[in-house]
Structures are given as C-alpha cells and as structure tokens.
C-alpha positions as CSV (number, residue, x, y, z in Angstrom):
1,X,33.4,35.1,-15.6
2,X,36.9,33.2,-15.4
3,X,37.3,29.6,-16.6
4,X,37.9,28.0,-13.5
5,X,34.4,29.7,-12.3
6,X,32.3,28.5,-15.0
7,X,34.0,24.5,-14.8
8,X,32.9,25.2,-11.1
9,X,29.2,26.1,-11.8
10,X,29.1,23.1,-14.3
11,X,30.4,20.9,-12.0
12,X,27.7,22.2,-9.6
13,X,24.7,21.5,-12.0
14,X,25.9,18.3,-13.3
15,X,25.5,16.9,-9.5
16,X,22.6,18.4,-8.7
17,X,21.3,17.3,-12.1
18,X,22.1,13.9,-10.8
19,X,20.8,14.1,-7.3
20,X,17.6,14.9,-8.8
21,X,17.1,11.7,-11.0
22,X,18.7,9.6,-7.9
23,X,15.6,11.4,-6.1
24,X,13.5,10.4,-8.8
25,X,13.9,6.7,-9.1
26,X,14.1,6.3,-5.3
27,X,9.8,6.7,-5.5
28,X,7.8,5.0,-7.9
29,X,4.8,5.8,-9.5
30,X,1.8,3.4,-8.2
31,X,0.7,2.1,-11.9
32,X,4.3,1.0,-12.2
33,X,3.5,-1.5,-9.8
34,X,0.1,-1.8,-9.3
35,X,-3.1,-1.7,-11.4
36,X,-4.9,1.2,-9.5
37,X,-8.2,0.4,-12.1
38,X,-8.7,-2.7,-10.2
39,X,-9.9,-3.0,-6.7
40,X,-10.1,-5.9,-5.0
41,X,-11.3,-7.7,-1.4
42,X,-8.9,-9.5,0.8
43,X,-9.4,-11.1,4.0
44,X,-6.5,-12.5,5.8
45,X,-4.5,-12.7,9.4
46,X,-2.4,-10.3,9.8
47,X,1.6,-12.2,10.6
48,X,3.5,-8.9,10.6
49,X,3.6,-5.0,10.0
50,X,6.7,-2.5,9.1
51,X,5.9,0.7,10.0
52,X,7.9,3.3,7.8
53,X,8.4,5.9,5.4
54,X,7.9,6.5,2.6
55,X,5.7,3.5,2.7
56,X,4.3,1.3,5.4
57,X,3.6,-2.7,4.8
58,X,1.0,-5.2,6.4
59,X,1.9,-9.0,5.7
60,X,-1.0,-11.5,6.2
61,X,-1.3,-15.0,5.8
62,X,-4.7,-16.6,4.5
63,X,-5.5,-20.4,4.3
64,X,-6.5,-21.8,0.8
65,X,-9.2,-24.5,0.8
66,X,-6.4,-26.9,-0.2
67,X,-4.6,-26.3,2.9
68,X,-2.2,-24.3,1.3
69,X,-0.9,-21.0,3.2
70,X,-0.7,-17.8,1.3
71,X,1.5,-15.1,2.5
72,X,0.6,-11.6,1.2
73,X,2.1,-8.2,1.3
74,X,0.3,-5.0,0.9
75,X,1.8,-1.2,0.4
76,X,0.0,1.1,2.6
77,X,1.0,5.0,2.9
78,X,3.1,6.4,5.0
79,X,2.6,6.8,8.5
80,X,1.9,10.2,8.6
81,X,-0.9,9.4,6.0
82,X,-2.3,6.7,7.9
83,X,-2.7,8.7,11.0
84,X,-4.2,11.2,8.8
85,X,-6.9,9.1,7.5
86,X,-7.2,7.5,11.1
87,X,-5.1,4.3,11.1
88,X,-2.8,3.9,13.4
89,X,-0.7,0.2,12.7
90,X,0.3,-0.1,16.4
91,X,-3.3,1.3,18.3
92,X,-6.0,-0.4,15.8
93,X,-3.7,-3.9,14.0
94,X,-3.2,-6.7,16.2
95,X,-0.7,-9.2,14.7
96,X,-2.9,-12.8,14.7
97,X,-6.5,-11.2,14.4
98,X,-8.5,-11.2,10.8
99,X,-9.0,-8.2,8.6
100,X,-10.7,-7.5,5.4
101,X,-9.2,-5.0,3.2
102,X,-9.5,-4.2,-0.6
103,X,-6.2,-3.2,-2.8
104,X,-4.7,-2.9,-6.2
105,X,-3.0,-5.7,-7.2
106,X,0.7,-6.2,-8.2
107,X,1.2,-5.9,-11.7
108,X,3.5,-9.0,-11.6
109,X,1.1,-11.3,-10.6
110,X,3.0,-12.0,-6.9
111,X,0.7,-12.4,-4.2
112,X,1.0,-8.8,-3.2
113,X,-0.7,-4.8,-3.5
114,X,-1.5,-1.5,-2.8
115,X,-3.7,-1.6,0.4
116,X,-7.2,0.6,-0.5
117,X,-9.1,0.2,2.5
118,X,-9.1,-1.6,5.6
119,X,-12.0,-2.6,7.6
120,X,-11.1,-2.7,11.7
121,X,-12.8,-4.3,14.4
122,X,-14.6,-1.3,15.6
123,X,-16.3,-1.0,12.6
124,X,-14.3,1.7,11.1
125,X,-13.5,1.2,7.7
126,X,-10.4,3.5,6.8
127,X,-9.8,4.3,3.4
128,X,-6.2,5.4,1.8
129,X,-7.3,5.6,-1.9
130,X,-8.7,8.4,-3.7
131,X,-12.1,10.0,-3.2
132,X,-13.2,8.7,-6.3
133,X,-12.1,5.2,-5.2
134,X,-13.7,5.2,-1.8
135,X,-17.2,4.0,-2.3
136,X,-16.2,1.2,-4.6
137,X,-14.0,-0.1,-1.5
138,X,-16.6,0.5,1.5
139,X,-19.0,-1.6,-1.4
140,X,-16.4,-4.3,-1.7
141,X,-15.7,-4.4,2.1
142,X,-19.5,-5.2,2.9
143,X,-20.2,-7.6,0.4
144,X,-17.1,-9.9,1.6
145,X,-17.7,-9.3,5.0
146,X,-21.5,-10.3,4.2
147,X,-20.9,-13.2,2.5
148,X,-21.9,-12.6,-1.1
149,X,-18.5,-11.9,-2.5
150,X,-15.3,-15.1,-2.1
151,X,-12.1,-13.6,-0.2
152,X,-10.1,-16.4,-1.8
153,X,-9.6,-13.7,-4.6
C-alpha cells in the first residue's frame, strides 16, 4: 500500500470516527434528562403540540390555586411511535381541552418531562413507557382522575 493511500484511508476513518460521535450526542439518553424511577400524574390544558422526530412535545398550561399559570412541556416519542401505540397528536389532541397524563420528571427541576401515559377522552389510556411501567401509570391515571390523588403535583 502506497503513502498517499494509507493518509487517504486515515483521513477516511478519522471522519467517520467523527460522524459517529456527532450521531451520538445528537440523541440523549432518557435518565440524562429525566428520572424514569419516578412516575408521576399531571392534568392540564393542552396550549400547543410539535409534532416531530425524533421526538414529539405537548405543552399544557394548568392553573395553580394561587392563580398562578404553569406552562409545562412534556417529551413524547416520535410520531411513528405514537401511532404505533395508538396516539395520533392531530386525530385524538384538541388544543384547549383537559388531559391527564403521567411522566418522568426533568431532572432539573423545570416544569417539564417525559410523557408516560395519556388518558384521552374516549377513554383510551395510551401508554408510551415500558411494559414494566404500564400498570403503575393506568394506576396513577385513575386515582387522579377519581379524585383521591392532587394533580397540582
């Protein structure tokens, strides 16, 4: 192999070498940002949806009893993932109506997290965390919408 070969094959690796940490650092891992042992209920109106990849977002708004508005945002999956699970943002969300959900909050305290579960009008309660996950958000989701559990969490 000549010199001018093996400068080009280094060349070669050192971008794809970094490509693939670009690649890396453009997707976090969810306990960087979030505390996935920690589920909590929500209920709020939802102001606003993005609807995107790699991640969707829901913004809601939610009244504190000292007349103080709270505006929240919540990471959801990505589209494809919703549909999957049987959400679709534009078909079941109506910007202005109520929706109780449960997520893992930010890890920086900000009035934020990673949507678990949603529970829609119809009844449907759609769940985007894992299987393990699942009945300790359908548990959360009925005792808010019951009454014997405070949304102003």
């Amino acid at each position: 192999m000549n010199m001018l070969t093996r400068a080009g094959m280094a060349g070669m690796a050192m971008v794809l070498a970094v490509g693939t940490v670009g690649l890396a650092e453009a997707h976090h891992a969810v306990n960087s940002q979030f505390d996935a042992n920690v589920t909590t209920p929500f209920t709020g109106v939802l102001e606003k949806t993005f609807i995107g990849n790699p991640h969707s977002y829901l913004y809601f708004v939610r009244a504190m009893p000292d007349g103080q508005m709270q505006h929240w945002t919540f990471e959801t999956d990505a589209v494809v993932a919703l549909k999957r699970a049987g959400l679709s943002v534009r078909e079941n969300l109506k910007v202005g109506d109520s929706y109780s959900i449960t997520y893992n909050p930010a890890l920086g305290g900000e009035y934020a997290g990673l949507m678990t579960a949603i529970k829609l009008h119809d009844g449907r309660v759609i769940s985007m965390s894992a299987k393990n996950q699942q009945n300790a958000a359908n548990g959360l989701l009925e005792k808010q919408l019951n009454g014997t559990q405070s949304s102003q969490q």
